[in-house]
C-alpha positions as MATLAB code, in Angstrom:
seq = 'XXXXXXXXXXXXXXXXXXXXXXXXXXXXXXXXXXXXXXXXXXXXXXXXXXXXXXXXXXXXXXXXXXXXXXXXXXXXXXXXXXXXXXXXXXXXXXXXXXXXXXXXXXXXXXXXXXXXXXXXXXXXXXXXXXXXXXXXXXXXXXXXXXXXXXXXXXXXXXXXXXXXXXXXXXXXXXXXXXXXXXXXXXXXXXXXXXXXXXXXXXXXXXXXXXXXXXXXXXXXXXXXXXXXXXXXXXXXXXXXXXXXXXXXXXXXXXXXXXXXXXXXXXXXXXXXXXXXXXXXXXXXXXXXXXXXXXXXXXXXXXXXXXXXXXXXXXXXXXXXXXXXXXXXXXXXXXXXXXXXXXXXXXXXXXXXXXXXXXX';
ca = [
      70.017   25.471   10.643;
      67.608   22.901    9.145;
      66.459   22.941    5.802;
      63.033   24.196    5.099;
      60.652   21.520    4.634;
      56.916   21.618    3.537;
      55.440   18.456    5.484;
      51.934   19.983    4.688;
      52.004   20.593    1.466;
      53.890   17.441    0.559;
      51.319   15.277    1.841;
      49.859   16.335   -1.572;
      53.015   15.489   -3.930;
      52.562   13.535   -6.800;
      55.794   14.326   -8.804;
      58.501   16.794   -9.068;
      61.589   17.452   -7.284;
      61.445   19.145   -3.612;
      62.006   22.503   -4.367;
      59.529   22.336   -8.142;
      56.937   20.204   -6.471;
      54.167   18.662   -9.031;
      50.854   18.590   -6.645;
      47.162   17.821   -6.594;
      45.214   19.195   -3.891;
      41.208   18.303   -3.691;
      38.794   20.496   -4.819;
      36.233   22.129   -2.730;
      32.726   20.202   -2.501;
      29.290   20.663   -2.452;
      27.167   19.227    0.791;
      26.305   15.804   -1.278;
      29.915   15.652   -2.258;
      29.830   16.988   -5.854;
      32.678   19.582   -7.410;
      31.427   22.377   -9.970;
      32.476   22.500  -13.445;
      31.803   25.363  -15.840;
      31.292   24.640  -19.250;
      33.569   26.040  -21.708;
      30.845   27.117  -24.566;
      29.836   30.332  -24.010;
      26.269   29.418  -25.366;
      25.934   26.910  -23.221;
      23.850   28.757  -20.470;
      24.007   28.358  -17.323;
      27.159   26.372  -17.882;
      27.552   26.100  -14.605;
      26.846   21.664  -13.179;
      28.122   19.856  -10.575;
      29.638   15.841  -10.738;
      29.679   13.521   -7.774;
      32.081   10.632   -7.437;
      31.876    7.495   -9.781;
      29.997    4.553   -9.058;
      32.373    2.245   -7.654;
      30.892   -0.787   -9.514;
      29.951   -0.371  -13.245;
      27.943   -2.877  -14.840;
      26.869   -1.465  -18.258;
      24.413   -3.338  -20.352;
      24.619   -3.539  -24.181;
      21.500   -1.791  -24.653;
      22.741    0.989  -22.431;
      26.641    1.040  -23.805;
      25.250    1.976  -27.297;
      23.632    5.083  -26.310;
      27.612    6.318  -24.505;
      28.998    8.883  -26.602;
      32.093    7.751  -24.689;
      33.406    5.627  -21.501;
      32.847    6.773  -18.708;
      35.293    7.758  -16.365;
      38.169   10.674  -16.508;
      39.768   11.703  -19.344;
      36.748   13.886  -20.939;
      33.783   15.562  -19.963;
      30.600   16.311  -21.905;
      28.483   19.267  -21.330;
      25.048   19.018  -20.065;
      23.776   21.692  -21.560;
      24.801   21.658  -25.158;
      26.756   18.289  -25.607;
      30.095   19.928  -26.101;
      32.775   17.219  -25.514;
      36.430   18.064  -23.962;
      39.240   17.723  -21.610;
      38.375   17.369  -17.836;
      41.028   19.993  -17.840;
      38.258   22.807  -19.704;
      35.730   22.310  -16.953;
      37.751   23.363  -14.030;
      35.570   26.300  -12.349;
      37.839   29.598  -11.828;
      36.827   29.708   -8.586;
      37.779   26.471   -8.077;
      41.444   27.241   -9.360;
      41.612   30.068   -6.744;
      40.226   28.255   -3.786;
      42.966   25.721   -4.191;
      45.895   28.357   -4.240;
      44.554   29.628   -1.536;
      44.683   26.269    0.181;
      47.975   25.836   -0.840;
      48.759   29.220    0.440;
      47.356   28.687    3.675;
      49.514   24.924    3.938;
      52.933   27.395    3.239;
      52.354   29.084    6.210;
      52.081   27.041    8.290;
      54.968   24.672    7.214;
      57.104   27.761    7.220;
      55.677   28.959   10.669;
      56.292   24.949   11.992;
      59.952   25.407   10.664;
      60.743   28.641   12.343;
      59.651   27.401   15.472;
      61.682   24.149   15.063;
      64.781   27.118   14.471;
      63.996   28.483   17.250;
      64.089   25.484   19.823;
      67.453   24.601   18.064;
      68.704   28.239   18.367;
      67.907   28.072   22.094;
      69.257   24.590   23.162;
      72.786   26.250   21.397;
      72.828   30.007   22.513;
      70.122   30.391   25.338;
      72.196   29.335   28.294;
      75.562   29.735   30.087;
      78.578   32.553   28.513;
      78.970   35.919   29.105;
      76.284   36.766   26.422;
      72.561   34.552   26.332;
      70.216   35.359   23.530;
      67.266   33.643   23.256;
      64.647   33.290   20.074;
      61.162   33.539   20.363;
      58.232   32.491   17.852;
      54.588   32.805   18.203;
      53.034   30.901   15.628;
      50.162   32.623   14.129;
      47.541   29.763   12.924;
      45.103   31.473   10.113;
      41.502   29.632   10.512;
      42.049   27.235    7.400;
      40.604   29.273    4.425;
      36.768   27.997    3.281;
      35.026   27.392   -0.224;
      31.588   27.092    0.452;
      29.860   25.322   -2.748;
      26.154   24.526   -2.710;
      24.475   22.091   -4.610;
      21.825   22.641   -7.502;
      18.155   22.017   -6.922;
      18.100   19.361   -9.303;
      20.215   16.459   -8.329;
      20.224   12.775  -10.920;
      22.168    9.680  -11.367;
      22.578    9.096  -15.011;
      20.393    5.972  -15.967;
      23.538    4.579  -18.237;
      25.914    4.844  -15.909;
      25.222    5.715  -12.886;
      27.224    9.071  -12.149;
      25.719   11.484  -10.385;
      25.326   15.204  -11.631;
      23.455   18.153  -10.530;
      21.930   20.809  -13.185;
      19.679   23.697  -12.924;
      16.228   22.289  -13.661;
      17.177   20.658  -17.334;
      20.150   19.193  -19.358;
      20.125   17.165  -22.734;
      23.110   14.856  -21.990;
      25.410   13.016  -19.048;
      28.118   14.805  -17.655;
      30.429   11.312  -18.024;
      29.268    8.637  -20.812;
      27.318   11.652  -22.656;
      24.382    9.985  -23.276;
      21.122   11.726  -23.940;
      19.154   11.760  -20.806;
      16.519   14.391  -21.548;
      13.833   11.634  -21.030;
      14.776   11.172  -17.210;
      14.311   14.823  -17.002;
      10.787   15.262  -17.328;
      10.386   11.728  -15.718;
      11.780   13.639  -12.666;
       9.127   16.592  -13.055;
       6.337   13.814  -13.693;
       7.523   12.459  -10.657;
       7.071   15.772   -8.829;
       3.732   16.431   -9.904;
       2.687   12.850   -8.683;
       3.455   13.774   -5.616;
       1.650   18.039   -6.043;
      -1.915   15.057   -7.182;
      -0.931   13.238   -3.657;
      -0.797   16.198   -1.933;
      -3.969   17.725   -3.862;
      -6.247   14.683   -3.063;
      -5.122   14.927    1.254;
      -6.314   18.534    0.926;
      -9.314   16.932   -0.029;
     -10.276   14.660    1.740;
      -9.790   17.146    5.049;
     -12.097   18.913    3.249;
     -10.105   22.007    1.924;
     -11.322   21.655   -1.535;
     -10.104   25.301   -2.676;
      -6.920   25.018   -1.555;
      -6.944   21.553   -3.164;
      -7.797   22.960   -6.674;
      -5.524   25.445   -6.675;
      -2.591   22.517   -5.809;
      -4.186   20.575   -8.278;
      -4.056   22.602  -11.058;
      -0.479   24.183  -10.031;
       0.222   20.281  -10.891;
      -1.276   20.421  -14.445;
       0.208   23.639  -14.806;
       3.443   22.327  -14.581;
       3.461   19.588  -16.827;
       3.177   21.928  -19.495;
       5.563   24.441  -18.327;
       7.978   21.414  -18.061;
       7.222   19.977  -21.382;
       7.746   23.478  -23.250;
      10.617   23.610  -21.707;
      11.883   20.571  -23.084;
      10.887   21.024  -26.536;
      12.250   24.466  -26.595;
      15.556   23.360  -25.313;
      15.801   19.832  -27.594;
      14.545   22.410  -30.573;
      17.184   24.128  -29.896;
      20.122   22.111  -29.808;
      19.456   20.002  -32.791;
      19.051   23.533  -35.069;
      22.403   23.918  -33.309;
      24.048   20.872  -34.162;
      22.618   19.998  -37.118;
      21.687   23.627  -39.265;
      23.791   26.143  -37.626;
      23.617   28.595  -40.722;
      19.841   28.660  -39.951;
      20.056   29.058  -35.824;
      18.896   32.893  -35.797;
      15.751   32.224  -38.557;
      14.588   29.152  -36.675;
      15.347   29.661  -33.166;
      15.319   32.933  -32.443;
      12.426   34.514  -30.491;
      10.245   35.770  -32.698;
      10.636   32.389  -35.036;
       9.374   29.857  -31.601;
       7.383   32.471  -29.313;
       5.227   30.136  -27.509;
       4.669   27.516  -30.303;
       5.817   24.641  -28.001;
       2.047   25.618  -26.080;
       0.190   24.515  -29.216;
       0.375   21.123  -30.621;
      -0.283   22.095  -34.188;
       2.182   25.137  -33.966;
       4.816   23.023  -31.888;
       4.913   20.172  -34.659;
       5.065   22.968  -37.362;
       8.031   24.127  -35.807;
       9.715   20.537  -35.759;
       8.855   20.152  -39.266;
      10.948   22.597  -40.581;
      14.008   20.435  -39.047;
      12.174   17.757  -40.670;
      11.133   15.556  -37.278;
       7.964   14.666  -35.733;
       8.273   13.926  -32.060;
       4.417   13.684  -31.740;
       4.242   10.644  -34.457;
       4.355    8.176  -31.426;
       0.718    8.953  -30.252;
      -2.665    8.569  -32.218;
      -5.313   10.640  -33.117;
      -7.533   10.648  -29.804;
      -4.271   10.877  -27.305;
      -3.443   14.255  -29.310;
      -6.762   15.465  -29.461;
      -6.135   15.034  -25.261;
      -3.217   16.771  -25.510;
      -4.735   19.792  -27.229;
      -7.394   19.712  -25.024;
      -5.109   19.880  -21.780;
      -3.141   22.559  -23.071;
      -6.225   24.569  -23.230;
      -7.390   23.853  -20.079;
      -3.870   25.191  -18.789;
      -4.239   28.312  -20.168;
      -7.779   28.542  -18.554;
      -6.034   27.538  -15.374;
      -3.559   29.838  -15.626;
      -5.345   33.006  -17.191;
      -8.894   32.210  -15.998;
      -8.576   30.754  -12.828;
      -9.996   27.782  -13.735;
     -12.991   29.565  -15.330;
     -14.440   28.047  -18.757;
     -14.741   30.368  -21.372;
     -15.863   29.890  -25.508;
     -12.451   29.235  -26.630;
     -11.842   26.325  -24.095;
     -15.978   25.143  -24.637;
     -15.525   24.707  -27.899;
     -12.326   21.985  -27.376;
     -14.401   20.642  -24.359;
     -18.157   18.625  -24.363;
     -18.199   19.133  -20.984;
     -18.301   22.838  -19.698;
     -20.400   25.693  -20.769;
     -18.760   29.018  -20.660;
     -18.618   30.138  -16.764;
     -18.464   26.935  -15.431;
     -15.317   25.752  -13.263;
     -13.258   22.999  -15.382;
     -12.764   20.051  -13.689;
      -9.781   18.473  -12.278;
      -9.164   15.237  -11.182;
      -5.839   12.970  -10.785;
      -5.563   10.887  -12.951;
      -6.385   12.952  -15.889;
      -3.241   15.181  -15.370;
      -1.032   11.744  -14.904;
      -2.338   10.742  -18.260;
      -1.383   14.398  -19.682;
       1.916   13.727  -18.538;
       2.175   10.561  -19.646;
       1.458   11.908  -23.400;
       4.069   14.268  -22.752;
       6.550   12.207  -21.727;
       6.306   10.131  -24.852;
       6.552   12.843  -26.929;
       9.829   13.877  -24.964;
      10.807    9.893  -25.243;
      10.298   10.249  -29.009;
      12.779   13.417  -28.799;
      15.529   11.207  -26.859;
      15.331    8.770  -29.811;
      16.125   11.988  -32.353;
      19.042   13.240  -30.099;
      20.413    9.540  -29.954;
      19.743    8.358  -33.576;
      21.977   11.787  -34.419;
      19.257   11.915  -37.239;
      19.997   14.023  -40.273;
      17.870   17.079  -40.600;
      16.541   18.109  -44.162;
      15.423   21.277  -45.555;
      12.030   22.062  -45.362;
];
């Protein structure tokens, strides 16, 4: 009788004896060839990214190596989401750990179902012929479809600007996955990318003459360059009251404390203040009077469809009450550009590691 052998699953061996084998089987992949990992801070919601494979060249500048919170590569990962820094090891998704014992499961089989029909010819050629008694073994192998882990990746897909790994996140993350540096900045660059392209769209609408539809498109684009850049402020608001006053999280984070401050200039620096930053320092007096002004004509966008009241008159020289408010390109590209550098100035706070004072 031969011995059992696991050709399958040895294929896989990377130490250990034959019958205590040390293995590493892959993990299951997403369509653009990225493997989850799940955060191990329970506050880091959604926890949940994905990493892709390494660049296979590296060339890091200077400039670029000093904003690394580590070298890339494995070893350790780095959150995303809240810049919590540990073993590879702590990411490993759970379903992850299960889809590869079931692999391994499913490799068993069939090595033992290969063996028994390798017993079987052997029993066969020895018993199945000639004597007064002939006995002959039969096996029907019974192949199981090879088990499937179906993992989908998130909407937002990057390649980290330091060094070049590629990550997937839903919608916004503070940090890289592998050299941990702050990449909140190429965020929003991404969502000023996207509403380039809601203008490009708006102005073809346009010109074919759909000029409602085209509004509408038009100021969906606006519209989103605040959402995006409340978003961001909330979220880098957040983790540097985290990091840097964590016996004052619940006073200055929680819900009641921010509400919708981050939709007000005045109110949003206010609430930086207290941390004793001002991410709004990097623009002058008329580019924040243009940001105030564009966050007003959001909320007449969004509330009002696009209707002027008194509240939004009295910010603007150029609408009466009733009228429609105006919307053309290349004012909502300069609105995002404002808010970019205000999100810029916020990368510099997350990098510097500044020190946070008392108000």
């Amino acid at each position: 009788m031969k011995d059992l052998r696991l050709r399958n699953l040895e294929k896989y061996r990377t130490g250990g004896t034959q019958d205590r084998m040390e293995l590493s089987l892959p993990r299951p992949m997403s369509p653009s060839g990225k493997v989850y990992h799940y955060s191990p801070k329970e506050d880091a919601a959604p926890r949940l990214f994905l990493v892709g494979e390494a660049p296979e060249e590296r060339t890091i500048s200077d400039v670029n190596r000093s904003r690394m919170r580590r070298e890339p590569g494995p070893g350790q990962t780095v959150c995303p989401y809240s810049g919590h820094m540990a073993d590879d090891e702590e990411f490993t998704h759970a379903d992850d750990i299960a889809a590869v014992k079931k692999h391994a499961l499913w490799l068993v089989e069939n090595d033992v179902s290969d063996w028994l029909g390798e017993y079987a010819k052997d029993f066969n050629r020895k018993f199945g012929k000639g004597g007064l008694i002939s006995m002959k073994m039969e096996h029907k192998p019974r192949r199981r479809v090879e088990p499937l882990a179906i993992r989908e990746d998130l909407l937002r897909s990057l390649d980290c600007g330091v060094c070049g790994r590629s990550y997937g996140v839903y919608a916004l993350a503070l940090f890289c996955p592998d050299c941990g540096a702050p990449n909140v900045a190429m965020h929003f660059r991404r969502e000023v990318e996207i509403v380039g392209e809601q203008i490009a769209l708006a102005d073809d609408l346009d010109e074919q003459g759909r000029s409602e539809i085209a509004y509408r498109v038009m100021g969906n684009a606006h519209e989103d360059v605040l959402t995006a850049f409340e978003a961001t402020l909330k979220t880098v608001h957040a983790y540097l009251v985290r990091t840097h006053l964590p016996e004052r999280v619940e006073k200055l984070i929680g819900k009641k404390a921010i509400g919708n401050a981050f939709q007000n200039v005045d109110r949003g620096r206010g609430v930086f203040a207290k941390i004793g930053i001002d991410p709004f320092d990097g623009l002058n007096d008329l580019e924040i009077e243009n940001l105030r002004l564009n966050i007003q004509k959001r909320h007449v966008l969004g509330h009002n469809l696009g209707v002027a009241d008194e509240h939004y008159a009295s910010f603007s020289e150029d609408h009466e009450p009733g009228e429609t408010v105006t919307l053309i390109g290349e004012d909502v590209k300069r609105f995002a550009d404002y808010c970019l550098r205000v999100v810029e100035r916020l990368e510099e706070y997350l990098l510097s590691n500044v020190t946070l004072s008392e108000p």
